[in-house]
C-alpha positions in Angstrom: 134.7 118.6 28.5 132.1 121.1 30.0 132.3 123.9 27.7 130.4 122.7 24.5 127.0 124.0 23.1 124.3 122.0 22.0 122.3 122.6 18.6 119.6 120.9 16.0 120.8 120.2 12.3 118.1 120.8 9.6 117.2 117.1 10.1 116.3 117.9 13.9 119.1 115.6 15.1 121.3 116.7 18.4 124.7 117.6 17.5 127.7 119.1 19.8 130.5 121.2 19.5 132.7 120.8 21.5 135.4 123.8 23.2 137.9 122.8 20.9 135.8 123.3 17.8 135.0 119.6 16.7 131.8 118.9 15.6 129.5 116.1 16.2 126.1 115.3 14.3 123.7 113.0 16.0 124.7 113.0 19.6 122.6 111.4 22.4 122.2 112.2 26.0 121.9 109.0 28.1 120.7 108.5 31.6 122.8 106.2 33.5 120.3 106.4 36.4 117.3 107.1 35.3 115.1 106.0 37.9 117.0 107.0 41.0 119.1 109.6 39.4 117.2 111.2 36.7 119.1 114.9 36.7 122.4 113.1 37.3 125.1 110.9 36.1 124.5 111.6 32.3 126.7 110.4 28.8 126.5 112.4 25.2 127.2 109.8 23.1 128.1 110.2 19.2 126.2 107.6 17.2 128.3 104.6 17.4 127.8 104.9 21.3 131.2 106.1 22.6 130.9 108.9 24.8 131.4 112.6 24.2 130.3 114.1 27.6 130.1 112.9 31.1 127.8 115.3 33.2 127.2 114.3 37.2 124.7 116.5 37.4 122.3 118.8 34.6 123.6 121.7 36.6 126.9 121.8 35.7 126.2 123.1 32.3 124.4 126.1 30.7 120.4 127.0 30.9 120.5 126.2 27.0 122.4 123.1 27.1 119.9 121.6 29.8 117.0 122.7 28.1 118.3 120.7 24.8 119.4 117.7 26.9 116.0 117.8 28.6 114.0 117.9 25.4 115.9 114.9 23.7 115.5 112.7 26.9 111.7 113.7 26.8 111.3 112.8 23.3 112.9 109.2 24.0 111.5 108.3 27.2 108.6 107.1 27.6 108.3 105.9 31.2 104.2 106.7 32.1 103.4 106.9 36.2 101.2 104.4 37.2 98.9 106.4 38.9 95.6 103.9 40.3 94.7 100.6 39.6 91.1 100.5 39.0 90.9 96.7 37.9 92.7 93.4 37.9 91.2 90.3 36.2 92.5 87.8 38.7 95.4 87.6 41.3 96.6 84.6 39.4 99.3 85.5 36.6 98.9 86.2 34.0 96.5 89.2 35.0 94.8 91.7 32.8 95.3 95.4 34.3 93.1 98.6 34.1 95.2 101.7 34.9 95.4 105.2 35.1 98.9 106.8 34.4 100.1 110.2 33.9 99.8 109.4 30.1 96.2 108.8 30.1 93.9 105.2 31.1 95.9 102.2 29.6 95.5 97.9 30.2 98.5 95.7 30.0 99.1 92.2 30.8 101.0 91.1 34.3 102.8 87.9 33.1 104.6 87.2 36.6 105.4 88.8 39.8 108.7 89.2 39.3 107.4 91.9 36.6 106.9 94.1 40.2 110.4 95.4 40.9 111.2 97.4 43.9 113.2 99.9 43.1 113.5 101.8 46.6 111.5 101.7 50.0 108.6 103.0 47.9 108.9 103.1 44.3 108.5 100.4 41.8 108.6 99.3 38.4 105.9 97.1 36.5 106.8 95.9 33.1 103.9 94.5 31.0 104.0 91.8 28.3 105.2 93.9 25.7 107.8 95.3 27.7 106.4 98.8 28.5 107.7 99.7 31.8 105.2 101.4 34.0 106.8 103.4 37.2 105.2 103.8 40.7 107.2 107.0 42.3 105.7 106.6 45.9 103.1 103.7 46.5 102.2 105.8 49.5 100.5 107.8 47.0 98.7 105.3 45.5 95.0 105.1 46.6 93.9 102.8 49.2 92.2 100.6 46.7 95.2 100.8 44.6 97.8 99.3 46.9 95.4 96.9 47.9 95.7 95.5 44.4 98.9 95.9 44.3 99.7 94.0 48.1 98.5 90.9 46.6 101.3 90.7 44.0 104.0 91.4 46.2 
């Protein structure tokens, strides 16, 4: 199913009709990727979780329909981009961390190394102790200081 349209009830909720007229309140687009695929390989799910809509890629549906999809994920995600490392307390775990993301500065907690997951040649994933997961898109990026840091707990 391709051909549906996506619209807010008065509660702000997602809901999708589909082609064949049938309605569905409280819809949710799921990434099954969304690290490595972010614009790809997506479910509409209704609210018990079974799926509505498979899309392999955003661009398969209407300007609209993206838009919607795009705004839901937004509101659900929250993934910042670790974007410096100005401070760790110790290169011993646990470690307290002074950051700058792309949602602002921020400290967590390191509990382990195996809280650094590589994700691909050059991204990576830290989780802190409360389970916020903090995304590194290129470590080449990162500033010199930074992945110097950062070498020591990988």
């Amino acid at each position: 199913m391709k051909n549906f349209t996506l619209s807010k009830n008065t509660f702000g909720q997602l809901c999708l009709q589909a082609e064949s007229g049938q309605f569905y309140e409280q819809v949710l687009p799921v990434k099954a990727f969304p690290i490595s695929l972010p614009e790809q390989c997506i479910a509409i799910v209704d609210r018990d979780g079974h799926e509505l809509v498979w899309l392999d890629d955003l661009n398969q549906i209407s300007a609209d329909n993206q838009r919607m999809i795009k705004e839901e994920l937004a509101h659900r995600e929250f993934m910042p981009v670790l974007k410096k490392i100005t401070v760790v307390s110790s290169f011993a775990t646990p470690s307290t961390w002074d950051v700058e993301t792309s949602r602002g500065t921020t400290q967590f907690i390191l509990k382990g190394e195996e809280d650094i997951r590589r994700i691909s040649k050059d991204t990576y994933l830290i989780s802190d102790n409360h389970g916020v997961q903090y995304l590194i898109e290129n470590i080449q990026l990162l500033d010199k200081y930074s992945r110097r840091l950062l070498d020591r707990f990988l």
